[in-house]
N, C-alpha and C positions, 0 to 999 in steps of 0.2 A: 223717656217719652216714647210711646208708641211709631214706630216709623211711618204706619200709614198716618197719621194724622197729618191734618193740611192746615194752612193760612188760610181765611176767610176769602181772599183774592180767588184760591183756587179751587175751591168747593165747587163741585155737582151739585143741581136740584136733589139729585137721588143721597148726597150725602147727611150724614149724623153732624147734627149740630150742636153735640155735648160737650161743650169745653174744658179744655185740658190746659191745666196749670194757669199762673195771674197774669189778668189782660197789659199789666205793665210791662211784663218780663217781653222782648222781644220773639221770643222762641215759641209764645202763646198759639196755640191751635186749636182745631174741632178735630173731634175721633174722626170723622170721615169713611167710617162704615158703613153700609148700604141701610138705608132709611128702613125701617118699616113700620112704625106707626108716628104717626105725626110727622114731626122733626128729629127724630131720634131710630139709632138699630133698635135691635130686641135688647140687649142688656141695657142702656140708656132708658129706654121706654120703661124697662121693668125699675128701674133703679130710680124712673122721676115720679114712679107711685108709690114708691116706700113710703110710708111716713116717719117722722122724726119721733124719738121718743120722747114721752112727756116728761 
């Protein structure tokens, strides 16, 4: 896991809220990378417009 990533408790407005690993698992996080479109950095952002293949 990424070390900057944070618990939801400790997120910034300005941070990435692309979650990292399952909400069960204790150790669950958000990337926590400075925002820049929406809710998400630039690679989150680019990676929530991918689409899935058919």
């Amino acid at each position: 896991m990424d070390s900057a990533a944070l618990a939801v408790e400790v997120l910034l407005p300005r941070d990435c809220r692309w979650p990292i690993g399952d909400v069960a698992d204790p150790t669950f996080r958000f990337c926590s990378q400075t925002r820049v479109r929406g809710v998400y950095c630039a690679t989150h952002w680019s990676a929530s417009r991918t689409r899935a293949p058919r």
